[in-house]
mmCIF file of the N, C-alpha and C atoms, coordinates in Angstrom:
data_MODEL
# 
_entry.id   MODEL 
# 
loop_
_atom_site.group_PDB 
_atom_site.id 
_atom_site.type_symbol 
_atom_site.label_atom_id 
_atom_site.label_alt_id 
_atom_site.label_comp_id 
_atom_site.label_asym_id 
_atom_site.label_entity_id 
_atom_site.label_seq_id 
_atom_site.pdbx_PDB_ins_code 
_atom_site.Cartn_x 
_atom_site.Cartn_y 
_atom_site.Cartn_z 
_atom_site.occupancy 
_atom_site.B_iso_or_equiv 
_atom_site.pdbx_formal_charge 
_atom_site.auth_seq_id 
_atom_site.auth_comp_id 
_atom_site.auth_asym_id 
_atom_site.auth_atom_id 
_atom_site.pdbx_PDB_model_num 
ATOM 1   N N  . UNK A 1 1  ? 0.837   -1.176  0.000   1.00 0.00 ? 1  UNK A N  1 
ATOM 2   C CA . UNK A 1 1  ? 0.000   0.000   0.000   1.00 0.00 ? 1  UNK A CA 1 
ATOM 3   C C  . UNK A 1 1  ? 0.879   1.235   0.000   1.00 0.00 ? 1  UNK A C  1 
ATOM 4   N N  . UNK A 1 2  ? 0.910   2.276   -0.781  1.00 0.00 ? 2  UNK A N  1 
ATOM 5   C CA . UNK A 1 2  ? 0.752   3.264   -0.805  1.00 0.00 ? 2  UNK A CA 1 
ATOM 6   C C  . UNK A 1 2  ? 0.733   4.409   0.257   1.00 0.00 ? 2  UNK A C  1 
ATOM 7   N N  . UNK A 1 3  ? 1.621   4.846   1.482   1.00 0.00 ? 3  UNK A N  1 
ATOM 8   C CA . UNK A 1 3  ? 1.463   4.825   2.600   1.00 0.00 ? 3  UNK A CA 1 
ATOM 9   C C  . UNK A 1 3  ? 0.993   6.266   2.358   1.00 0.00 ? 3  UNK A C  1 
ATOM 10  N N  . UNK A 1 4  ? 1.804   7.090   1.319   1.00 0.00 ? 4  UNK A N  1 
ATOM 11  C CA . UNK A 1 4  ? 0.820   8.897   1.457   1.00 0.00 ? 4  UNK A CA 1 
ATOM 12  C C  . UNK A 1 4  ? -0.389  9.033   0.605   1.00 0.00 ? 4  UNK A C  1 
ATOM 13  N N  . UNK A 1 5  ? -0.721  8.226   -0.205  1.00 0.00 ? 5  UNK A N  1 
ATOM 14  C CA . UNK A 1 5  ? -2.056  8.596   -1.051  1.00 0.00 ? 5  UNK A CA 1 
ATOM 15  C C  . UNK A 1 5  ? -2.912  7.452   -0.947  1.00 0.00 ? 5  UNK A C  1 
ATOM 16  N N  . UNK A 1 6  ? -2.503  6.342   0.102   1.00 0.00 ? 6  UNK A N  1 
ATOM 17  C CA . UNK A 1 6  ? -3.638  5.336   0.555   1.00 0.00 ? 6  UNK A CA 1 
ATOM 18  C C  . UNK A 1 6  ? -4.233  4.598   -0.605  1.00 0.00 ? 6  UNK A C  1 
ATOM 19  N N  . UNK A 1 7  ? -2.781  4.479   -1.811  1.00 0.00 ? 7  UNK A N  1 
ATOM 20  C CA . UNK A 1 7  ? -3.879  3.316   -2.974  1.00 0.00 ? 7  UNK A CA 1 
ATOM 21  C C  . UNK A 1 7  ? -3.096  1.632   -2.556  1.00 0.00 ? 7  UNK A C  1 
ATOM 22  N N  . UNK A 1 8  ? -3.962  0.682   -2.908  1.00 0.00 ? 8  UNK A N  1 
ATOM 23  C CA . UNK A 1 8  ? -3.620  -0.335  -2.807  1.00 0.00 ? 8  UNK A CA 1 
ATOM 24  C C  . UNK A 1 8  ? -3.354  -1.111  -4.774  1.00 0.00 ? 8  UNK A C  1 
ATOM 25  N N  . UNK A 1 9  ? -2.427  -1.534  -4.066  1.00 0.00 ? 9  UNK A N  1 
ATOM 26  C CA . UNK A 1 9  ? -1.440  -1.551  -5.749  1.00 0.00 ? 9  UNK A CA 1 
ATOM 27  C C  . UNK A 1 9  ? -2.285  -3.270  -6.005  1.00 0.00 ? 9  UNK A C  1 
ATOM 28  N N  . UNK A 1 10 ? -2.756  -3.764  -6.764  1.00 0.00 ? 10 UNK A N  1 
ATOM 29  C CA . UNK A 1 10 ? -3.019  -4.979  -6.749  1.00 0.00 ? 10 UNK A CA 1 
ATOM 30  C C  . UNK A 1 10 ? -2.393  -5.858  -7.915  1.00 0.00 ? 10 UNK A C  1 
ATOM 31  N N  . UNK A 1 11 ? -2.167  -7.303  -7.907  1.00 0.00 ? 11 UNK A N  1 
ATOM 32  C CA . UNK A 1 11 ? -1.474  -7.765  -9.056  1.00 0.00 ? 11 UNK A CA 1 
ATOM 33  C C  . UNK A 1 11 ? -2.563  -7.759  -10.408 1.00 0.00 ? 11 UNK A C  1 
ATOM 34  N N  . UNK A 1 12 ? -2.032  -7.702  -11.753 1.00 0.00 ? 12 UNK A N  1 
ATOM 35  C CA . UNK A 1 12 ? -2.632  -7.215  -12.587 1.00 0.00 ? 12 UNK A CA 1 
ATOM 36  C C  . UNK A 1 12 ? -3.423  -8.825  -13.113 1.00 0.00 ? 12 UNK A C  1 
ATOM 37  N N  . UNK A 1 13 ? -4.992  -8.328  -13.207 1.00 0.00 ? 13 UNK A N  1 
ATOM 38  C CA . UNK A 1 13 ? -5.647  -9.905  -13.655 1.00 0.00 ? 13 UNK A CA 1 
ATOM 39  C C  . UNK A 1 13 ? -6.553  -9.768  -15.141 1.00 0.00 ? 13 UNK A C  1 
ATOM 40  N N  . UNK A 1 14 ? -6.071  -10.613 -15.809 1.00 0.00 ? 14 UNK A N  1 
ATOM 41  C CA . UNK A 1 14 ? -6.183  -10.236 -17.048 1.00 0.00 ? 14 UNK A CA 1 
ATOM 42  C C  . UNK A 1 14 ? -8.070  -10.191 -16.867 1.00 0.00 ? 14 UNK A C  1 
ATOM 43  N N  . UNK A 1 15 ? -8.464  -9.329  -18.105 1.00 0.00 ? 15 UNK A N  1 
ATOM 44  C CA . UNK A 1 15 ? -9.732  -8.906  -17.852 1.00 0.00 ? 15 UNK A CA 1 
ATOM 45  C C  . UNK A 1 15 ? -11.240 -10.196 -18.335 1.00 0.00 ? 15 UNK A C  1 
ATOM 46  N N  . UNK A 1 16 ? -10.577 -11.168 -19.094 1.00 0.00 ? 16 UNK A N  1 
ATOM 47  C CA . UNK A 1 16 ? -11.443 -11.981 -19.308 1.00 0.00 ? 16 UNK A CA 1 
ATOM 48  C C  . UNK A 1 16 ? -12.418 -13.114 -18.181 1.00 0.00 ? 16 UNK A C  1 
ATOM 49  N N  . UNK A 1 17 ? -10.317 -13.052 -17.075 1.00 0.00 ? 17 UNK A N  1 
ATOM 50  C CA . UNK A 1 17 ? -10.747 -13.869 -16.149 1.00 0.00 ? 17 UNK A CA 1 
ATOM 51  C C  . UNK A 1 17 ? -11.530 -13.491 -14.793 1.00 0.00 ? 17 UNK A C  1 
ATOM 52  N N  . UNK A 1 18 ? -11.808 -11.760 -14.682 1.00 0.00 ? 18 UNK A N  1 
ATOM 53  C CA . UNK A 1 18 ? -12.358 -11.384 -14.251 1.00 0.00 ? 18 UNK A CA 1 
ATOM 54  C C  . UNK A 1 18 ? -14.356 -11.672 -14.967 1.00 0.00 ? 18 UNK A C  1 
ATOM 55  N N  . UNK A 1 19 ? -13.930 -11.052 -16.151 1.00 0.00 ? 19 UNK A N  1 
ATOM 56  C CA . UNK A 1 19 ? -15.690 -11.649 -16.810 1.00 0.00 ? 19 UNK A CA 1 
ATOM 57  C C  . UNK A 1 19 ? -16.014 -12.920 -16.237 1.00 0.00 ? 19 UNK A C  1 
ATOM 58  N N  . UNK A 1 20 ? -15.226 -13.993 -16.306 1.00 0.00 ? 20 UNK A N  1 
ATOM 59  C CA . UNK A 1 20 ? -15.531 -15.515 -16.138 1.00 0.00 ? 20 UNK A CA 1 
ATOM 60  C C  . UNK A 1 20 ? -15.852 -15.646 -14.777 1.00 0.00 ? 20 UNK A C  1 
ATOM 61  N N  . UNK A 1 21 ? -15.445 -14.853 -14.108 1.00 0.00 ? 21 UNK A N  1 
ATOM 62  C CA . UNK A 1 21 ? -15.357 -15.226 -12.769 1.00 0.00 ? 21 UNK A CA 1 
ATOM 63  C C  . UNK A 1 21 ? -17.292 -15.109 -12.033 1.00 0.00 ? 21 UNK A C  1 
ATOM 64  N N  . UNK A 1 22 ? -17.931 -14.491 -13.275 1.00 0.00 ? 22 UNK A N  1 
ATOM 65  C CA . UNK A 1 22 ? -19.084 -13.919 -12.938 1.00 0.00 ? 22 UNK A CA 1 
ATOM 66  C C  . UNK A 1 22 ? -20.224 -15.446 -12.901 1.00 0.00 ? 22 UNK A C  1 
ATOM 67  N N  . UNK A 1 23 ? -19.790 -16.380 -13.824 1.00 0.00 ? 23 UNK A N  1 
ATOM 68  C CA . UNK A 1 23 ? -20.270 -17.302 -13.724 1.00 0.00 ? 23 UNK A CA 1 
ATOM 69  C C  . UNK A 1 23 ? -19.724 -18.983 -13.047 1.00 0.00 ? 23 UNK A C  1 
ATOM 70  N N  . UNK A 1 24 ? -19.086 -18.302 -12.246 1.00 0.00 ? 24 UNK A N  1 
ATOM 71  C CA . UNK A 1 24 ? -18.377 -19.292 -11.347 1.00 0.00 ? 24 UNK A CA 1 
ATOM 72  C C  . UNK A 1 24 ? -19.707 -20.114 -10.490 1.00 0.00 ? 24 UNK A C  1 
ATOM 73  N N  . UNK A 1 25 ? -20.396 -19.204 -10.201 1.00 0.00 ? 25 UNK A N  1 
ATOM 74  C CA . UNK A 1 25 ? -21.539 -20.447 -9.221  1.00 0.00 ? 25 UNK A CA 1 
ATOM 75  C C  . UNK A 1 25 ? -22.388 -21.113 -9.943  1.00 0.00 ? 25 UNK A C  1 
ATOM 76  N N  . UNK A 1 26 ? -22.235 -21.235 -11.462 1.00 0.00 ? 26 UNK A N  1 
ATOM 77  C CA . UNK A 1 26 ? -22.939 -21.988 -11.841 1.00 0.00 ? 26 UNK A CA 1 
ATOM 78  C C  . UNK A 1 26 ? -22.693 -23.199 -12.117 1.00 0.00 ? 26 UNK A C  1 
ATOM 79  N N  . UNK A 1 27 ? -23.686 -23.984 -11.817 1.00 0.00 ? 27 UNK A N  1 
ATOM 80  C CA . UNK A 1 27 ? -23.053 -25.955 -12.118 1.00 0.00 ? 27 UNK A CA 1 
ATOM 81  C C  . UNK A 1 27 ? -22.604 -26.596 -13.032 1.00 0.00 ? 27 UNK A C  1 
ATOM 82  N N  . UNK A 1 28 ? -21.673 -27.125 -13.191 1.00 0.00 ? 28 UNK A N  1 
ATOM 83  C CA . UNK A 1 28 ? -20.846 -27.219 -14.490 1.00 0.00 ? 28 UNK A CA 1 
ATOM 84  C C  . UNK A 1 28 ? -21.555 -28.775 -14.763 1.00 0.00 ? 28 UNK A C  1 
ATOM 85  N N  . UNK A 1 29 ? -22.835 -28.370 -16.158 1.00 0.00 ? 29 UNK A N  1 
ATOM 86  C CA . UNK A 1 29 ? -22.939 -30.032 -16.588 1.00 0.00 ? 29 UNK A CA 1 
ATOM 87  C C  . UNK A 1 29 ? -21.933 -31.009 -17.399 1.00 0.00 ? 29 UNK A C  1 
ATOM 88  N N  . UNK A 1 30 ? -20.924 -30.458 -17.739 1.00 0.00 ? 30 UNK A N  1 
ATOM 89  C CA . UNK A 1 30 ? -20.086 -30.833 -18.850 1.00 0.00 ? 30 UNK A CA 1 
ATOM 90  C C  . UNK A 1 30 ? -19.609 -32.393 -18.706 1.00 0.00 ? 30 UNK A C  1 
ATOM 91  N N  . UNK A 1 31 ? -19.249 -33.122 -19.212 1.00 0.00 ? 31 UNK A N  1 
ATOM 92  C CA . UNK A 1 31 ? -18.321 -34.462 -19.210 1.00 0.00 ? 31 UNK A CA 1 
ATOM 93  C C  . UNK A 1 31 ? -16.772 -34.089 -18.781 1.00 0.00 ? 31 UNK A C  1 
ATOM 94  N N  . UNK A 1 32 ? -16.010 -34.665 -18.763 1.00 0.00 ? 32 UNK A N  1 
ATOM 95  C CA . UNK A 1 32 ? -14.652 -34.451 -18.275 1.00 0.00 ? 32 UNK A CA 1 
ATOM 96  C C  . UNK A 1 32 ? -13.785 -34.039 -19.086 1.00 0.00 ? 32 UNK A C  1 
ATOM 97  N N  . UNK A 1 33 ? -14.459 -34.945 -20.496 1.00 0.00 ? 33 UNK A N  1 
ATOM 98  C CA . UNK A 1 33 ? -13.292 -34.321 -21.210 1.00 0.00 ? 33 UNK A CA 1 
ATOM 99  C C  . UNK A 1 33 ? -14.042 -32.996 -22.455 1.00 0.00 ? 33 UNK A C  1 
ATOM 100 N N  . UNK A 1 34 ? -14.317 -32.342 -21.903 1.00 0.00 ? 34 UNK A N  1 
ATOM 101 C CA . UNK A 1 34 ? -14.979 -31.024 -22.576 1.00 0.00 ? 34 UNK A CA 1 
ATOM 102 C C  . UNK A 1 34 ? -13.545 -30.317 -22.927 1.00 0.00 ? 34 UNK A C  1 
ATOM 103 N N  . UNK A 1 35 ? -13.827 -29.639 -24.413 1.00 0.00 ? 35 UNK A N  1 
ATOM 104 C CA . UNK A 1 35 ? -12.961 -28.942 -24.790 1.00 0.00 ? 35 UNK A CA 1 
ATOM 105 C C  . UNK A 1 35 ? -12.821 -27.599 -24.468 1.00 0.00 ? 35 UNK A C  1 
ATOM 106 N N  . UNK A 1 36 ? -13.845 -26.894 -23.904 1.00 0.00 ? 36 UNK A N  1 
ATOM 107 C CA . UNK A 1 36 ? -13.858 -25.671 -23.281 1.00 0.00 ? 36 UNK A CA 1 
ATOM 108 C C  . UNK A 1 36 ? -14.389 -25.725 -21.761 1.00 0.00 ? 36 UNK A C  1 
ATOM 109 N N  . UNK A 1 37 ? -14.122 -24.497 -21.093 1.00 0.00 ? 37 UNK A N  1 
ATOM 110 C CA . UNK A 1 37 ? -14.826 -24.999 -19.748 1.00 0.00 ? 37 UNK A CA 1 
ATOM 111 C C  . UNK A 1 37 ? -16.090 -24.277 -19.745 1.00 0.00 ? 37 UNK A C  1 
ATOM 112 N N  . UNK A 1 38 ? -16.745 -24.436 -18.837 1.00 0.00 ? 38 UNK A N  1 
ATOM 113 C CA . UNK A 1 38 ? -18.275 -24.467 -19.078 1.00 0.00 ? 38 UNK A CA 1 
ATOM 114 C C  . UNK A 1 38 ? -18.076 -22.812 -18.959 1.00 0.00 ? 38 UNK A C  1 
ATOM 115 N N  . UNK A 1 39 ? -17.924 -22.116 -18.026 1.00 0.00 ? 39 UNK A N  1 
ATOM 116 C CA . UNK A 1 39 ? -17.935 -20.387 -18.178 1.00 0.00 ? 39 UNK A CA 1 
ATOM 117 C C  . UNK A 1 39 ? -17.386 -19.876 -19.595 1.00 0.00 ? 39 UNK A C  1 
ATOM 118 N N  . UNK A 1 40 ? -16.209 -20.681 -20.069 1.00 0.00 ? 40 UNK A N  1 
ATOM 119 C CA . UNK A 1 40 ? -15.516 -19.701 -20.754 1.00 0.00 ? 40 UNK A CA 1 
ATOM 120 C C  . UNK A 1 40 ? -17.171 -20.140 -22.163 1.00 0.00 ? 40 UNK A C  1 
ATOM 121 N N  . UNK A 1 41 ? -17.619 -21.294 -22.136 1.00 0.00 ? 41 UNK A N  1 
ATOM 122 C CA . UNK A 1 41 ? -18.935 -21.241 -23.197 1.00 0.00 ? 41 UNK A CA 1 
ATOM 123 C C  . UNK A 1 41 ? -20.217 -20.349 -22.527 1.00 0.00 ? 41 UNK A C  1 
ATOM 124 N N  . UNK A 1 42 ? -20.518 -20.481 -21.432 1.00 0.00 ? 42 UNK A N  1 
ATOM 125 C CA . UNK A 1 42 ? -21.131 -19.085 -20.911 1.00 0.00 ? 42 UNK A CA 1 
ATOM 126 C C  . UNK A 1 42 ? -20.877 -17.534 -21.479 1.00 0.00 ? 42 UNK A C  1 
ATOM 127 N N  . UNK A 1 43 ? -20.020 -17.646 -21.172 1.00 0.00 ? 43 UNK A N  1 
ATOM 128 C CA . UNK A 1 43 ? -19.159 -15.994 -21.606 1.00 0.00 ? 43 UNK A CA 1 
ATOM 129 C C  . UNK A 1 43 ? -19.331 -15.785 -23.335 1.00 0.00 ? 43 UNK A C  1 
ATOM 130 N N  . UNK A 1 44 ? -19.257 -16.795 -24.191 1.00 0.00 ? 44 UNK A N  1 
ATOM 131 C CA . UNK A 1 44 ? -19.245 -16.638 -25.190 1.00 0.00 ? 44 UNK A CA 1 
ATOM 132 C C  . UNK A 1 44 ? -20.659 -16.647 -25.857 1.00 0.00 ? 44 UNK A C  1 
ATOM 133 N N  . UNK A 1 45 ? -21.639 -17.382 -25.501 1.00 0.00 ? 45 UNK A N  1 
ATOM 134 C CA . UNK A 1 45 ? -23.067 -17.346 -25.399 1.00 0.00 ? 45 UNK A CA 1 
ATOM 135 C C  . UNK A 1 45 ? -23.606 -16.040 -25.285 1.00 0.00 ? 45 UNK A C  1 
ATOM 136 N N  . UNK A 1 46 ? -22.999 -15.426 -24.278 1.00 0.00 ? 46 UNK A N  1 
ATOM 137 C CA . UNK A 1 46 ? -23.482 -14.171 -23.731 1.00 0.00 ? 46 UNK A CA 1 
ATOM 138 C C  . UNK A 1 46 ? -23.033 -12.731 -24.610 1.00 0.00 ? 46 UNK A C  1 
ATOM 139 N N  . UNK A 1 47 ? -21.613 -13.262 -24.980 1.00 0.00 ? 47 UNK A N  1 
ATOM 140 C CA . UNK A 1 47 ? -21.414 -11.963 -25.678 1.00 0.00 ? 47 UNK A CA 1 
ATOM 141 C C  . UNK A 1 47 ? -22.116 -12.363 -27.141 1.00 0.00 ? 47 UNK A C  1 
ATOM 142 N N  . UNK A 1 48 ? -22.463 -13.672 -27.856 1.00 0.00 ? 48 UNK A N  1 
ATOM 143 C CA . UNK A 1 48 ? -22.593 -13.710 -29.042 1.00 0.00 ? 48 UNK A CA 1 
ATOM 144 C C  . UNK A 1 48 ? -24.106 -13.517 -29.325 1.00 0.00 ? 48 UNK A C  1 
ATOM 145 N N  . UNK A 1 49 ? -24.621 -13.686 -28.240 1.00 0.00 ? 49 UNK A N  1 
ATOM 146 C CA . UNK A 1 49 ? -26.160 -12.539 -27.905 1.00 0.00 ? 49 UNK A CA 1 
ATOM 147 C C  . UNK A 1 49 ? -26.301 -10.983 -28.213 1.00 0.00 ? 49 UNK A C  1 
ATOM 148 N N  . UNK A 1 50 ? -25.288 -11.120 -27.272 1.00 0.00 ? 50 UNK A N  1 
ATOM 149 C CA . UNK A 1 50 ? -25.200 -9.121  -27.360 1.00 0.00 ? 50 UNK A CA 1 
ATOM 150 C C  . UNK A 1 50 ? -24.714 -8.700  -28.661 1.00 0.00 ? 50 UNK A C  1 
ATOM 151 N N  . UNK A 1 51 ? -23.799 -9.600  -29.538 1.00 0.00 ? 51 UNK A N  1 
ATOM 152 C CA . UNK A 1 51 ? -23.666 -9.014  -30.902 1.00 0.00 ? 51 UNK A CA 1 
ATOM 153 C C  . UNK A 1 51 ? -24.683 -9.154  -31.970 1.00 0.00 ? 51 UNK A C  1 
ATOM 154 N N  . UNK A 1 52 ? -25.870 -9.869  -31.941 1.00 0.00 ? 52 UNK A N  1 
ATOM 155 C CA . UNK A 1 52 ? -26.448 -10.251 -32.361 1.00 0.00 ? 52 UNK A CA 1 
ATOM 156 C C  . UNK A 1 52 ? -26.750 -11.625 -33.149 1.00 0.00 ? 52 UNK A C  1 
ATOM 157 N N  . UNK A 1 53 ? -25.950 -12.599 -32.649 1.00 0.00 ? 53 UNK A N  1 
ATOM 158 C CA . UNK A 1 53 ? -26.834 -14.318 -32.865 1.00 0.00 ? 53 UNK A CA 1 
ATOM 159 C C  . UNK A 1 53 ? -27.947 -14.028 -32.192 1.00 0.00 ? 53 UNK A C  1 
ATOM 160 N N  . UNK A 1 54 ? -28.877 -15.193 -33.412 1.00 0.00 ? 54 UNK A N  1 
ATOM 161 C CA . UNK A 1 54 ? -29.824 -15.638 -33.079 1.00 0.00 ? 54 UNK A CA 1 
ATOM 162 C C  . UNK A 1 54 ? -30.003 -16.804 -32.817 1.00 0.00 ? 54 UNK A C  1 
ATOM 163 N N  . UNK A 1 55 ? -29.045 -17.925 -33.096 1.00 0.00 ? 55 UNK A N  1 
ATOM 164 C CA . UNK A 1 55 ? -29.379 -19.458 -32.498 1.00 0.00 ? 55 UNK A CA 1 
ATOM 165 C C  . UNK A 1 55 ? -27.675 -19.815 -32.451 1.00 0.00 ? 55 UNK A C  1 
ATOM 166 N N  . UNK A 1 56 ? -28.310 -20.777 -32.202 1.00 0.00 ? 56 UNK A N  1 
ATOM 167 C CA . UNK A 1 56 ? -27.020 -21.967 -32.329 1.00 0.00 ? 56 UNK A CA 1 
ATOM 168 C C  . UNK A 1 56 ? -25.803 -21.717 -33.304 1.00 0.00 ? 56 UNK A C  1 
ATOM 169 N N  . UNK A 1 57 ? -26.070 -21.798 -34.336 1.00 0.00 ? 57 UNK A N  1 
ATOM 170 C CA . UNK A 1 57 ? -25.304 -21.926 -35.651 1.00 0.00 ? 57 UNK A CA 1 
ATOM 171 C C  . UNK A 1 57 ? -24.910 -20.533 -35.888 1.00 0.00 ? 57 UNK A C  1 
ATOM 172 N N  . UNK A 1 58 ? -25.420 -19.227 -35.296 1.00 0.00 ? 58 UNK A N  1 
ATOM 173 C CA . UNK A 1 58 ? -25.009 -18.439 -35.468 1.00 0.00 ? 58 UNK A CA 1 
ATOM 174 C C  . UNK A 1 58 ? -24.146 -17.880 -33.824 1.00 0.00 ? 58 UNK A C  1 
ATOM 175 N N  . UNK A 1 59 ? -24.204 -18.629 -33.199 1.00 0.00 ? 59 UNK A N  1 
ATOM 176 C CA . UNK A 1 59 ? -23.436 -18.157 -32.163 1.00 0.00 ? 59 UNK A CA 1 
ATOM 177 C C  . UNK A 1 59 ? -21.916 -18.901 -32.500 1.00 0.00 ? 59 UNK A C  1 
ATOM 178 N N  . UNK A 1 60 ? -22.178 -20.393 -33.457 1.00 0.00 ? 60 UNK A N  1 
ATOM 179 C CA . UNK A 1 60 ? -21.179 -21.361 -33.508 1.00 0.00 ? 60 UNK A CA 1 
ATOM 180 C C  . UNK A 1 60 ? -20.067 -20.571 -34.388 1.00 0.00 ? 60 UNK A C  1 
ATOM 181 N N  . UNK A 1 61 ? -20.662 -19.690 -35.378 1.00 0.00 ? 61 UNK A N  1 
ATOM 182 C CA . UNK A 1 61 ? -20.220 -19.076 -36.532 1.00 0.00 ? 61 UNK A CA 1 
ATOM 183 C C  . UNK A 1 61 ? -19.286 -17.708 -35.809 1.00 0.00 ? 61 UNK A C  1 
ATOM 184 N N  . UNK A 1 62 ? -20.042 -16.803 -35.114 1.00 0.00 ? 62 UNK A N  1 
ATOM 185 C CA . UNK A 1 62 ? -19.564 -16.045 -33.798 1.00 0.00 ? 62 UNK A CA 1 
ATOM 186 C C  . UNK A 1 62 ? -17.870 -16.499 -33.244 1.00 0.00 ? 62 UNK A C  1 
ATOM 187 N N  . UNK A 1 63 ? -18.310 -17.700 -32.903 1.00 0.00 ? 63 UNK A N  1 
ATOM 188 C CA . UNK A 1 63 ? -16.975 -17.990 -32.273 1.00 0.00 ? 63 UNK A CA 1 
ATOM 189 C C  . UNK A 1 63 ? -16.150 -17.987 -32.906 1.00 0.00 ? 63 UNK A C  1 
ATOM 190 N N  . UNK A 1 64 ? -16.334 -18.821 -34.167 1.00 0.00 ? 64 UNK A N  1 
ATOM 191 C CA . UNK A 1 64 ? -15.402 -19.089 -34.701 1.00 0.00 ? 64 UNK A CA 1 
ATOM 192 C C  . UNK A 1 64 ? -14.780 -17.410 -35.785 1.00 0.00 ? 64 UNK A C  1 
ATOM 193 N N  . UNK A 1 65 ? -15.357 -16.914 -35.715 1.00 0.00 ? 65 UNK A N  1 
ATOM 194 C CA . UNK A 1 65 ? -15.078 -15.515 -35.965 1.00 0.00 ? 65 UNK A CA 1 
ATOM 195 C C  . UNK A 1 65 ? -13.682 -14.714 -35.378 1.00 0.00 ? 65 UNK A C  1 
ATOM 196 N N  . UNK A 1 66 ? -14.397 -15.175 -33.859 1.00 0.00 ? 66 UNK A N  1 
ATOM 197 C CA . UNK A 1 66 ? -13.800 -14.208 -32.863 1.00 0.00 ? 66 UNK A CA 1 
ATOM 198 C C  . UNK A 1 66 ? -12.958 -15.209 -32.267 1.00 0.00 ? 66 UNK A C  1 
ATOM 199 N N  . UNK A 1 67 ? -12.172 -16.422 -32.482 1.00 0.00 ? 67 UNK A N  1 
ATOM 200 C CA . UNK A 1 67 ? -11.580 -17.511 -31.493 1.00 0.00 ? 67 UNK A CA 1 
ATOM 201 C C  . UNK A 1 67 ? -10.525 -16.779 -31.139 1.00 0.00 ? 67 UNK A C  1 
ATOM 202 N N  . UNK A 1 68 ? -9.618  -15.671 -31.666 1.00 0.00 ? 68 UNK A N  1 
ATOM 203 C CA . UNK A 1 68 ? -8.902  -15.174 -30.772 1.00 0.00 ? 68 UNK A CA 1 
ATOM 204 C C  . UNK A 1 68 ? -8.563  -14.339 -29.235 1.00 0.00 ? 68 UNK A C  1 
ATOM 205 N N  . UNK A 1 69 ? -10.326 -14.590 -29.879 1.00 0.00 ? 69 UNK A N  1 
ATOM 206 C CA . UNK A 1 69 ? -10.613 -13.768 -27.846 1.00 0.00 ? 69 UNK A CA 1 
ATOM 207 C C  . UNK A 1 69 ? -10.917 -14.182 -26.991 1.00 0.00 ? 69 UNK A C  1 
ATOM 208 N N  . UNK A 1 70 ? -11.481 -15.756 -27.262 1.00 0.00 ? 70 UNK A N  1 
ATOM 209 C CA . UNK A 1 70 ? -11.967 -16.809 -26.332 1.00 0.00 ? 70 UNK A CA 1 
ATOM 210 C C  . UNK A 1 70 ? -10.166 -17.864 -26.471 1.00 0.00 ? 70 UNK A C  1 
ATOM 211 N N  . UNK A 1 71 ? -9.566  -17.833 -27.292 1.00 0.00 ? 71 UNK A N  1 
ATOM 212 C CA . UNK A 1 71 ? -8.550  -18.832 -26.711 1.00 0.00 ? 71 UNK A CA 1 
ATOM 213 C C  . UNK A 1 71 ? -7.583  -18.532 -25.461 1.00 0.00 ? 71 UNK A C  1 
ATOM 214 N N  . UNK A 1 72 ? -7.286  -19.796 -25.057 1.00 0.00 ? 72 UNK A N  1 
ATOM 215 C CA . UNK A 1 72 ? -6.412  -19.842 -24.025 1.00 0.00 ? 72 UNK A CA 1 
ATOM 216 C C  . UNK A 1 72 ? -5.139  -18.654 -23.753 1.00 0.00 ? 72 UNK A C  1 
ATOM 217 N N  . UNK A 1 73 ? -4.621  -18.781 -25.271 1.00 0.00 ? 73 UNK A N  1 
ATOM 218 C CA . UNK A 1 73 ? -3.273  -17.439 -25.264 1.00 0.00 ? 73 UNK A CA 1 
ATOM 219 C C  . UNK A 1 73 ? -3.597  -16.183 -25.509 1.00 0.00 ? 73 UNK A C  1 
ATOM 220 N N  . UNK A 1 74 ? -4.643  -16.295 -25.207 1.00 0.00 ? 74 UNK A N  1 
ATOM 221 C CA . UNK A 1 74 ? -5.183  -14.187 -25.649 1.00 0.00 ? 74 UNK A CA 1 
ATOM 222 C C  . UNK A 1 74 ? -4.762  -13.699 -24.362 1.00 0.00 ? 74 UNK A C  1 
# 
C-alpha cells in the first residue's frame, strides 16, 4: 500500500478472467473431457447474444469468428 495517497497496488488480472469469474456459481454439466470450460462457453453465449446471434449456428459461426478472444493465449 501506498502509505501517502492510501492506494492499494493490486497484481494485474487479465480482464477476461475477471468476466468468467461472474459465472463461477454456476453448475458445471459438462463431461470431463470437454474442450472448453463451461464459463468460458457461458461468456461466449453471452457476448454472441449481445452481438447479435440468433441461435445456435449463429453463435457457432460467432466464435469461430472471434476464437482469438476466447482462446487460451489471448
Amino acid at each position: 500500500m501506498d502509505s501517502e495517497a492510501g492506494i492499494v497496488v493490486l497484481a494485474p488480472v487479465r480482464r477476461r478472467d475477471i468476466f468468467l469469474t461472474a459465472f463461477d456459481h454456476i453448475p458445471n454439466p459438462q463431461a470431463d473431457n470437454a474442450r472448453y470450460t463451461f464459463c468460458e462457453l457461458l461468456a461466449l453465449v453471452f457476448v454472441a447474444k449481445l452481438c447479435g446471434a440468433m441461435n445456435c449456428a449463429g453463435m457457432a459461426d460467432f466464435s469461430r469468428r472471434q476464437k482469438r478472444i476466447f482462446s487460451e493465449t489471448s
